[in-house]
One Martini backbone bead per residue (centre of mass of N, CA, C, O) as a GRO file, in nm:
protein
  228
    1UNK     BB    1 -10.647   1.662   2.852
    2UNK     BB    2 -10.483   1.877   2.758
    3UNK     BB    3 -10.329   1.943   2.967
    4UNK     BB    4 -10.205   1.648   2.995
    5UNK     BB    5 -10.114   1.698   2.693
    6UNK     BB    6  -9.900   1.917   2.776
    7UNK     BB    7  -9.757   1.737   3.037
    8UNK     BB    8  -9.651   1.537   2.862
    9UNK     BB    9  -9.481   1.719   2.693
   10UNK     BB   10  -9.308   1.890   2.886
   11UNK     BB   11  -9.184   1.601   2.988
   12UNK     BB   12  -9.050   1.519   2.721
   13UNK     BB   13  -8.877   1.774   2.742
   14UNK     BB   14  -8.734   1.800   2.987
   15UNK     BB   15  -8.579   1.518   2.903
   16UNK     BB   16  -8.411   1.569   2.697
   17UNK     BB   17  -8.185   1.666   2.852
   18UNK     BB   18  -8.101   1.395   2.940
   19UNK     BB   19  -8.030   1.258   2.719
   20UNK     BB   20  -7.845   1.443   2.543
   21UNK     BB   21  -7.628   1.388   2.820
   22UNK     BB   22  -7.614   1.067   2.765
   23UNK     BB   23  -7.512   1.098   2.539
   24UNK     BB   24  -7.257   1.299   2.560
   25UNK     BB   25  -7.148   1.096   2.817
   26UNK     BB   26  -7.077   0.868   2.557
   27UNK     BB   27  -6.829   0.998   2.441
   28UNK     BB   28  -6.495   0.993   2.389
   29UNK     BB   29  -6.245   1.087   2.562
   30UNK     BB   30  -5.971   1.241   2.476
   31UNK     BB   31  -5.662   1.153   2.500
   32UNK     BB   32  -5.378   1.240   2.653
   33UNK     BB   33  -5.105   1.280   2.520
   34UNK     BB   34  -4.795   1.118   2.512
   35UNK     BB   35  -4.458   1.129   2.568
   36UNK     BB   36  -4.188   1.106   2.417
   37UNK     BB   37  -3.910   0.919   2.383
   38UNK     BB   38  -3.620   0.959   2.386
   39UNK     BB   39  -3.384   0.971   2.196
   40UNK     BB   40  -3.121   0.761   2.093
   41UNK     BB   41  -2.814   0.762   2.046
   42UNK     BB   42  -2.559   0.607   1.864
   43UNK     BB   43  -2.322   0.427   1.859
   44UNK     BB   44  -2.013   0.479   1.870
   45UNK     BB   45  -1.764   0.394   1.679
   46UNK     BB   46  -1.504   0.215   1.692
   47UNK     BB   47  -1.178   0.319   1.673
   48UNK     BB   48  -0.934   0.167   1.567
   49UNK     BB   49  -0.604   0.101   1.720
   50UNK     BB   50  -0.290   0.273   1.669
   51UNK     BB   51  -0.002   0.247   1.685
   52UNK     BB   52   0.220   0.387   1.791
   53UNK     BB   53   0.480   0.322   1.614
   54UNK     BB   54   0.248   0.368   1.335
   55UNK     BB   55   0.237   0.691   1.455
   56UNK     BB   56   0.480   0.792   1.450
   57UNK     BB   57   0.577   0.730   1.140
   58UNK     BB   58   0.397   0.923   0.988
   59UNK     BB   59   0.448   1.176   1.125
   60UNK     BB   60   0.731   1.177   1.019
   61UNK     BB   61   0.598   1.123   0.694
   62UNK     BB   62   0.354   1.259   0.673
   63UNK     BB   63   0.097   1.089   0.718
   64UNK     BB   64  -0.215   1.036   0.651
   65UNK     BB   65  -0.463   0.906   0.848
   66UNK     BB   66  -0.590   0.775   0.695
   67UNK     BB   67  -0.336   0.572   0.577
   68UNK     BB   68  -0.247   0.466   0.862
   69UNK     BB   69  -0.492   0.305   0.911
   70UNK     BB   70  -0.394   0.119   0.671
   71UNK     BB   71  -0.161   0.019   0.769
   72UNK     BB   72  -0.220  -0.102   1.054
   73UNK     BB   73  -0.408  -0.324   0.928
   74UNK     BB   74  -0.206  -0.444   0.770
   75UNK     BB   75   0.006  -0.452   1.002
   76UNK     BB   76  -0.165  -0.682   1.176
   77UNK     BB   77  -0.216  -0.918   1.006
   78UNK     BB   78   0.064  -0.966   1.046
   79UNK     BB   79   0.375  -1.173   1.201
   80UNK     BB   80   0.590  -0.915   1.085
   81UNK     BB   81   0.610  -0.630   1.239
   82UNK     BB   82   0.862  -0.518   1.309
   83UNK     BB   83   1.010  -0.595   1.040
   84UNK     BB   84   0.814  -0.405   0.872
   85UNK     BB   85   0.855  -0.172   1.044
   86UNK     BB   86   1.114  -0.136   0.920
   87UNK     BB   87   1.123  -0.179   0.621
   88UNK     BB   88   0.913   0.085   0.583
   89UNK     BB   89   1.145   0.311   0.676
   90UNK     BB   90   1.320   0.280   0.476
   91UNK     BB   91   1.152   0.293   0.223
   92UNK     BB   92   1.059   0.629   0.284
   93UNK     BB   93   1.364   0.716   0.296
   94UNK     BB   94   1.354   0.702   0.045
   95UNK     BB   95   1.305   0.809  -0.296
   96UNK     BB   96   0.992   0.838  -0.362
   97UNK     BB   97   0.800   0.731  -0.171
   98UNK     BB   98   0.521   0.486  -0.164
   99UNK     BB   99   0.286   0.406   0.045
  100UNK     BB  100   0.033   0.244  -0.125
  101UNK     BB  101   0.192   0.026  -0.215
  102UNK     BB  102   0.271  -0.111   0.062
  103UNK     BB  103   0.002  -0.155   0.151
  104UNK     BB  104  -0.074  -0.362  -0.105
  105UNK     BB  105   0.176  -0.544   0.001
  106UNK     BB  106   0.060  -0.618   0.264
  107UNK     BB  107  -0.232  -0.727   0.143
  108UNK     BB  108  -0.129  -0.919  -0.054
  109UNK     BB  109   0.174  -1.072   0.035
  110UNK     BB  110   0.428  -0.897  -0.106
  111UNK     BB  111   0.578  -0.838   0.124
  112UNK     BB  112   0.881  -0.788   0.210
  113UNK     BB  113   1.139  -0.818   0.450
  114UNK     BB  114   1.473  -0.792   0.532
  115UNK     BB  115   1.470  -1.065   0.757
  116UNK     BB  116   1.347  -1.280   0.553
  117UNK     BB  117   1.575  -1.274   0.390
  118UNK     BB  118   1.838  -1.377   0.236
  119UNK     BB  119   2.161  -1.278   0.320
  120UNK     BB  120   2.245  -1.195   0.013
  121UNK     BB  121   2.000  -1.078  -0.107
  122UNK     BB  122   2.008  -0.848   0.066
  123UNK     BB  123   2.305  -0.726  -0.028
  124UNK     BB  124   2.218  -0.665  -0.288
  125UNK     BB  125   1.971  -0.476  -0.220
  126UNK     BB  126   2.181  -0.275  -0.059
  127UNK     BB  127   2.384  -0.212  -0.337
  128UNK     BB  128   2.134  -0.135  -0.552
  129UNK     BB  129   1.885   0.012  -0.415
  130UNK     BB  130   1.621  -0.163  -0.474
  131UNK     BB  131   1.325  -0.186  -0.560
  132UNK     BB  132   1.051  -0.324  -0.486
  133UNK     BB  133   1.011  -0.498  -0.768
  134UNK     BB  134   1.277  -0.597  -0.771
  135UNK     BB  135   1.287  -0.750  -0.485
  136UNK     BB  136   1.051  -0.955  -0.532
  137UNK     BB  137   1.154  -1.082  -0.821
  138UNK     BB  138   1.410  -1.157  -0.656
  139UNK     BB  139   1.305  -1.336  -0.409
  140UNK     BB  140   1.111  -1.528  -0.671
  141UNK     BB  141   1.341  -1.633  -0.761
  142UNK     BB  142   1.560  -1.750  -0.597
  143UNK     BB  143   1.339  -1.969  -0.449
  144UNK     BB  144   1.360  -2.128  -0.735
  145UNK     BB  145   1.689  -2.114  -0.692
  146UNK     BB  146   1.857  -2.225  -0.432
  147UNK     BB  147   2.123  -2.424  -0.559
  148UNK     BB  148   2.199  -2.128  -0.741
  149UNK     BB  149   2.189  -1.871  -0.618
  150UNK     BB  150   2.476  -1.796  -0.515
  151UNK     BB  151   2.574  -1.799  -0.824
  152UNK     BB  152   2.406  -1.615  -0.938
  153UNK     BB  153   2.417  -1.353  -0.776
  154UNK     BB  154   2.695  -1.339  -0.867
  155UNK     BB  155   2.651  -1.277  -1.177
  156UNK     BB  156   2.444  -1.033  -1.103
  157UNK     BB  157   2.690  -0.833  -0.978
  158UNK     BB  158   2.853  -0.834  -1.227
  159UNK     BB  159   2.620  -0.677  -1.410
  160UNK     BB  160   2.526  -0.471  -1.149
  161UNK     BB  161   2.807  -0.263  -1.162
  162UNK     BB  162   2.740  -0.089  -1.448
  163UNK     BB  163   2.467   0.007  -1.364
  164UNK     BB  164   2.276   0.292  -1.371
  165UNK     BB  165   1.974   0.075  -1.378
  166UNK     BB  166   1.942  -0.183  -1.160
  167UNK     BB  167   1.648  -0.256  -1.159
  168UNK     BB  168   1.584  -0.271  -1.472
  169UNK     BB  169   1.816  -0.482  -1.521
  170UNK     BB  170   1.703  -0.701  -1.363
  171UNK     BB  171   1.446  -0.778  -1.471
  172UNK     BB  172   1.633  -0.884  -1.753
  173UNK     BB  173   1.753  -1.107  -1.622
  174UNK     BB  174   1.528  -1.284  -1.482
  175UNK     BB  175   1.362  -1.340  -1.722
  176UNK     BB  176   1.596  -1.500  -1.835
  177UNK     BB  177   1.664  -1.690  -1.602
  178UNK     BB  178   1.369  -1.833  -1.599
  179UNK     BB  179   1.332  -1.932  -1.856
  180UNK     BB  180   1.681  -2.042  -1.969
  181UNK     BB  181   1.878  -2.059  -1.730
  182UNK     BB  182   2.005  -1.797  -1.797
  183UNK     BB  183   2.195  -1.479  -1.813
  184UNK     BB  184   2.222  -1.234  -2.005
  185UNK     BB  185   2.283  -0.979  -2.161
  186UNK     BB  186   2.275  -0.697  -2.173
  187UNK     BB  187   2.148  -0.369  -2.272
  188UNK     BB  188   2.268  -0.079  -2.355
  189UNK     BB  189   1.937   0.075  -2.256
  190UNK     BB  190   2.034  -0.014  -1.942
  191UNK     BB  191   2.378   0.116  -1.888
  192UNK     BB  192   2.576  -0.047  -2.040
  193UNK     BB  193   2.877  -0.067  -2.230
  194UNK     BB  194   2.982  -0.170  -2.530
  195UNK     BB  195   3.216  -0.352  -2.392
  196UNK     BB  196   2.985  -0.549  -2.263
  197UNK     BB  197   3.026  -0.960  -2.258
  198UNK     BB  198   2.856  -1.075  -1.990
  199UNK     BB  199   3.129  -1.078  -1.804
  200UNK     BB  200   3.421  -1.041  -1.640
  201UNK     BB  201   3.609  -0.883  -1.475
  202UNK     BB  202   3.739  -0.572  -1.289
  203UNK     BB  203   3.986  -0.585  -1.469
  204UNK     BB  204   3.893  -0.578  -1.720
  205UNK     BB  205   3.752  -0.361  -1.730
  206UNK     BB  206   3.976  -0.162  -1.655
  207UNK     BB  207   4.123  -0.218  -1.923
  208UNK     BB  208   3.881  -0.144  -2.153
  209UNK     BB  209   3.904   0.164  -2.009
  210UNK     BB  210   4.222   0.249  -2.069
  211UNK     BB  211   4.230   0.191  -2.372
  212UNK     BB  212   3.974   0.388  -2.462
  213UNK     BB  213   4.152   0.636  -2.346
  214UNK     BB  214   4.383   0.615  -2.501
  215UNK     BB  215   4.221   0.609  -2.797
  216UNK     BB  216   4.139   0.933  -2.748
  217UNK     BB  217   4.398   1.062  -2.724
  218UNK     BB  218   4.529   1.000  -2.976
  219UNK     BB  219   4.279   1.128  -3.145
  220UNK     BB  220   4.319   1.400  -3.001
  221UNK     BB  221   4.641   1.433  -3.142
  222UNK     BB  222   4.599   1.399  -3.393
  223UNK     BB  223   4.392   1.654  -3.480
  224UNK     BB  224   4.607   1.845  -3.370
  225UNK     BB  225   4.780   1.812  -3.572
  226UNK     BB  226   4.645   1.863  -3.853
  227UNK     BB  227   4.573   2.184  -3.786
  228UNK     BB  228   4.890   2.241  -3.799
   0.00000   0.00000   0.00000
């Protein structure tokens, strides 16, 4: 009994090993990892394609790239590229032009272009080179005076004559314009001499000069009598 009941022990412990070896063999075995899959690059953004014209023009007046394309997009939304880039290159090539006003002036729809005026009000623009700001609110001040333009103008031109500084006086007479429907003396402060009485022609003027030297050389003769 007792061989029996060691020989009985002796195969439970046999058995060990093949139960153990089931457990062991019922554990799951760790997947083997799995290569990651390549990173794709995102896609490169297209740079809009800037008008050879208008990288022309840049490069010209040495205008940096930023700036360039945002030129390139504002007159690209408009339908008078032709005459803006006209337009563009006479303003640059004025002194000290303003890249980014132009910018500004094409993206908000207040760009006016050369060939869009009226030829008169051009005409004007052109005999006193007159400012970005100065020929934009000629051009919104005339749309609204078509009847009386003609006449403006022609008063216009004979105030802005003897102007040192005709932007600034423009802006001076348009505002008396559009208030009270005519036209004002211009200041003093403003370039003309104290001898002008808002009107007069050419001749007129050229009277006024003449008598003027005259009466400076007389006290000038005066003067030189006296300390002799």
């Amino acid at each position: 009994v007792g061989g029996a009941g060691g020989m009985g022990g002796m195969g439970g412990m046999c058995g060990m090993p093949g139960m153990m070896g089931g457990q062991l063999s019922a554990q799951p075995v760790p997947a083997a990892p799995q290569p990651q899959a390549a990173v794709q690059p995102a896609p490169e953004k297209m740079e809009p394609r800037v008008d050879p014209q208008v990288r022309e023009l840049c490069r010209a007046f040495n205008i940096e790239d930023r700036l360039m394309k945002k030129l390139n997009d504002a007159m690209m939304r408009r339908d008078t590229f032709e005459d803006d880039l006209q337009t563009v290159r006479e303003k640059l090539s004025q002194p000290r032009p303003d890249i980014g006003v132009l910018i500004r002036q094409l993206e908000q729809g207040n760009f006016v272009s050369k060939n869009s005026m009226h030829r008169d009000v051009a005409a004007l623009v052109d005999k006193y080179q007159l400012d970005d700001r100065a020929t934009h609110r000629l051009v919104e001040s005339m749309t609204k005076r078509k009847d009386t333009m003609k006449e403006d103008l022609k008063h216009l031109d004979v105030r802005l004559a003897s102007a040192e500084r005709p932007s600034g006086l423009l802006m001076t007479l348009l505002q008396g314009l559009d208030v009270n429907g005519e036209l004002p003396a211009p200041p003093r402060s403003l370039g003309l001499g104290g001898s002008y009485r808002g009107g007069g022609s050419a001749m007129d003027r050229d009277r006024d000069r003449d008598r003027r030297s005259r009466e400076r050389r007389e006290r000038s003769r005066s003067r030189s009598r006296r300390r002799r």
